[in-house]
C-alpha positions as CSV (number, residue, x, y, z in Angstrom):
1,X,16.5,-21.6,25.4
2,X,14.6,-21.8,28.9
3,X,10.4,-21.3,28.4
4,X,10.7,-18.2,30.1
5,X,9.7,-14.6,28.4
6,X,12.2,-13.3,26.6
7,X,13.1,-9.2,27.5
8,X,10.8,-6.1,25.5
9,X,14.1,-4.9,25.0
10,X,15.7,-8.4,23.2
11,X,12.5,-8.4,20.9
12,X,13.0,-4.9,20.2
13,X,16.4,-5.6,19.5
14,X,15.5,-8.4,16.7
15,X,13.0,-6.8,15.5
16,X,15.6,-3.6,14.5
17,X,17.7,-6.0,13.2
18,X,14.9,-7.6,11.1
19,X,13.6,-4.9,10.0
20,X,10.4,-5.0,11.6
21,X,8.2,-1.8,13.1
22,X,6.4,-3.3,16.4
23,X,4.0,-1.7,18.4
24,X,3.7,-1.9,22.1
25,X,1.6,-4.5,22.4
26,X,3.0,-6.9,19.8
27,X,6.8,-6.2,21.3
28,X,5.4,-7.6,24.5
29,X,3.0,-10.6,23.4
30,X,6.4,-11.9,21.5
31,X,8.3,-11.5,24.7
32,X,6.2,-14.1,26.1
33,X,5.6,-16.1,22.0
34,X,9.2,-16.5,21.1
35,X,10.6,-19.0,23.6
36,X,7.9,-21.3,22.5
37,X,8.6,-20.9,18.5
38,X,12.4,-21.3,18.9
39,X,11.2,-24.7,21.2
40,X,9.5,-25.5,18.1
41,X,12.2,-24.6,16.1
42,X,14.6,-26.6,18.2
43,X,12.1,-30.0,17.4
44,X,12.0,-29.7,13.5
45,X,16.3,-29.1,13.5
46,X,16.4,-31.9,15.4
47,X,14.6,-34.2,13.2
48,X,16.8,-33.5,10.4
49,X,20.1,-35.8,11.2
50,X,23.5,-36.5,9.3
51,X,22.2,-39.5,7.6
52,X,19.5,-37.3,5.5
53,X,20.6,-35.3,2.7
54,X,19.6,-31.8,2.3
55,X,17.2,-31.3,-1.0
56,X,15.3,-28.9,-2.3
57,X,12.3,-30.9,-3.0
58,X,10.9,-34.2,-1.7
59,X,11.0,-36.2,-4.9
60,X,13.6,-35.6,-8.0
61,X,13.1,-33.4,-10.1
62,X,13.8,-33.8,-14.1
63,X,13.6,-31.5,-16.4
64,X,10.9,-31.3,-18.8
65,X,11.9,-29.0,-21.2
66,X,12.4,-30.4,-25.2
67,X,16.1,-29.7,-27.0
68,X,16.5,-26.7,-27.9
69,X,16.4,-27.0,-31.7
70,X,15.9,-24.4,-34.5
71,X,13.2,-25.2,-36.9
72,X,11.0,-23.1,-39.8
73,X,8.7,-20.2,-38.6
74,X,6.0,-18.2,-39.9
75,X,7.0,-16.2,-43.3
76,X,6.2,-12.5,-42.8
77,X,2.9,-13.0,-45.2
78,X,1.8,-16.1,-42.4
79,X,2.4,-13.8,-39.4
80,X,0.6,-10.9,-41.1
81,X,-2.3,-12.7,-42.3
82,X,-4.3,-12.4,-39.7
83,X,-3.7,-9.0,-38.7
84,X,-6.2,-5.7,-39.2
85,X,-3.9,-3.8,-41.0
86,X,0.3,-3.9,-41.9
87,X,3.0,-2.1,-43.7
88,X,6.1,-3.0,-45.2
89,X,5.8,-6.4,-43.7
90,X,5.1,-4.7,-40.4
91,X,1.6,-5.2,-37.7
92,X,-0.1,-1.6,-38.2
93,X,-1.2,0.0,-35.5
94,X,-2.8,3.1,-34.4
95,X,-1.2,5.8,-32.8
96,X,-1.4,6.6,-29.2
97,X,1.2,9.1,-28.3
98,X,0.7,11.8,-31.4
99,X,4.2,11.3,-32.2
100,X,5.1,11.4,-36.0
């Protein structure tokens, strides 16, 4: 794309297509910002060539997570043991919504 401004209209035009409510003022500063961000996006495709892989992050990632293995958990008395109050093996609590 040349360095010259780009139309009102064209910005208007992506911006409808983005999405994007512009005011006066911003639909014309853009008309003159835009050839310079897609020169700048021009440089940074160009740095990428064939010979470097596409990743999703600059070092490997492993994951870190352990095996997912079943092992004993709290007995009902263990988990209720600390509680203020409980009920047939149940937390207690007050009520909030004056249901019954």
């Amino acid at each position: 794309m040349s360095s010259s401004a780009i139309s009102r209209d064209d910005v208007a035009h992506l911006a409808s297509l983005a999405r994007i409510d512009l005011s006066d003022d911003e639909l014309d500063r853009l008309g003159a910002e835009l050839p310079a961000i897609l020169e700048h996006v021009k440089v940074v495709q160009q740095v990428a060539g064939d010979d470097v892989p596409p990743m999703s992050h600059p070092i490997p990632v492993a994951n870190v997570f352990r095996a997912d293995v079943p092992r004993p958990g709290l007995t009902p008395q263990e988990a209720l043991a600390g509680a203020p109050e409980s009920e047939e093996q149940r937390f207690l609590v007050p009520q909030i919504l004056g249901e019954e």
